[in-house]
C-alpha positions in Angstrom: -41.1 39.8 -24.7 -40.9 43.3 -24.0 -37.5 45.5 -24.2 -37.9 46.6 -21.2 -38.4 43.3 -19.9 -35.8 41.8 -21.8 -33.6 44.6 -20.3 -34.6 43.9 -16.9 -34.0 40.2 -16.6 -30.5 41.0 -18.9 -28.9 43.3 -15.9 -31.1 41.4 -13.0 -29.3 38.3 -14.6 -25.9 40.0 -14.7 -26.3 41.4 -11.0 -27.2 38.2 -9.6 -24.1 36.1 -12.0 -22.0 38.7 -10.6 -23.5 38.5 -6.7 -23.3 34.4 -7.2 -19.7 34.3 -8.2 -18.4 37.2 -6.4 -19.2 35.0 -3.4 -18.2 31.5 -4.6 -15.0 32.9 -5.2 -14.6 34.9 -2.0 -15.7 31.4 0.0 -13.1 29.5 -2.5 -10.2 31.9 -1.8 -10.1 34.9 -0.2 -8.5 37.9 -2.7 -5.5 39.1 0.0 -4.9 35.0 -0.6 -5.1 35.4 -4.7 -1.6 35.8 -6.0 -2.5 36.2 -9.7 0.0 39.6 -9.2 2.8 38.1 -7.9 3.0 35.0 -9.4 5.1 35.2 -13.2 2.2 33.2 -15.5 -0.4 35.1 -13.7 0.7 38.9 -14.4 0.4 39.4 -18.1 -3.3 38.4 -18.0 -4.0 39.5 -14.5 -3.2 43.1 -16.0 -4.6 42.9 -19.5 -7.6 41.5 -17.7 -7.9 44.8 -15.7 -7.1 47.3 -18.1 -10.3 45.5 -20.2 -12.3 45.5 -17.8 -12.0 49.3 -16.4 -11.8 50.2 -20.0 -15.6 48.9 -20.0 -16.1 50.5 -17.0 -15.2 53.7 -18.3 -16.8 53.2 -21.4 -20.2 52.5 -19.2 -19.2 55.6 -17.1 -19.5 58.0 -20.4 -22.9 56.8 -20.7 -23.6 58.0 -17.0 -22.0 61.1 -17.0 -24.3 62.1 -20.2 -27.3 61.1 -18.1 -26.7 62.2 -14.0 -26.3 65.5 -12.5 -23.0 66.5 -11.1 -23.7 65.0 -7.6 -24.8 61.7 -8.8 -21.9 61.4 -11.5 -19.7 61.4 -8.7 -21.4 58.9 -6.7 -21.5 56.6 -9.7 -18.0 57.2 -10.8 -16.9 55.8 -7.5 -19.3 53.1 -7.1 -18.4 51.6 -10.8 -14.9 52.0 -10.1 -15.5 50.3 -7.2 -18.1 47.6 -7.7 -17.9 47.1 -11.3 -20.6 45.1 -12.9 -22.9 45.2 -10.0 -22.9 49.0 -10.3 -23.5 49.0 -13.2 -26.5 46.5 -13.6 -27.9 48.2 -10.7 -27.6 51.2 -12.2 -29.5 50.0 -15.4 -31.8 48.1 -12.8 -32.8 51.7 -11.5 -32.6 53.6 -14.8 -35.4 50.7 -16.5 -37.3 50.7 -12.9 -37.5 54.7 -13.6 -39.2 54.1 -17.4 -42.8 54.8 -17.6 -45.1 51.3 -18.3 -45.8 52.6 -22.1 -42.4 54.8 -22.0 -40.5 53.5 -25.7 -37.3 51.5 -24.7 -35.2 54.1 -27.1 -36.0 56.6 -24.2 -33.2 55.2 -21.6 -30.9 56.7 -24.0 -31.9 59.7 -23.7 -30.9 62.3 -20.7 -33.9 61.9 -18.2 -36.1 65.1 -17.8 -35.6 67.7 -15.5 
């Protein structure tokens, strides 16, 4: 298989985990219902659970701030902060989508051309 490929159904995969289970859980319990920051036994990890996962988050961000223009780092700041992981695969989604057919895989690294 194909980096590319292999890249596409990775993030399409993560997307569509996170779509699936972003609404099984809504349907389960609604969030104004979750009390994971109330409740004593629930704190600790609710917060060390955030602070991981906005530390990735930010970590992901870096990557798109090297690669947008001003107005688009903006829009992705918010929308990762936001949306998490389904910004974030959908933002690989678009960056693979944008790769040329023969285009080497090393390439999405790289700051797209003007």
């Amino acid at each position: 298989m194909r980096p590319r490929n292999a890249l596409f159904l990775l993030f399409g995969g993560i997307l569509l985990a996170m779509l699936a289970v972003t609404g099984w859980a809504s349907l389960a319990q609604p969030v104004w219902q979750w009390g994971g920051l109330v409740r004593g036994p629930d704190r600790a990890w609710t917060i060390a659970t955030l602070f991981d996962a906005y530390g990735g988050f930010l970590t992901f961000y870096a990557w798109v701030y090297f690669r947008e223009r001003p107005a688009g780092r903006i829009g992705w700041f918010v929308g990762i902060m936001l949306l998490g992981n389904l910004a974030m695969a959908s933002y690989m989604l678009r960056a693979l989508a944008r790769l040329g057919p023969e285009e080497p895989i090393a390439r999405l690294w790289a700051r797209p051309a003007p």
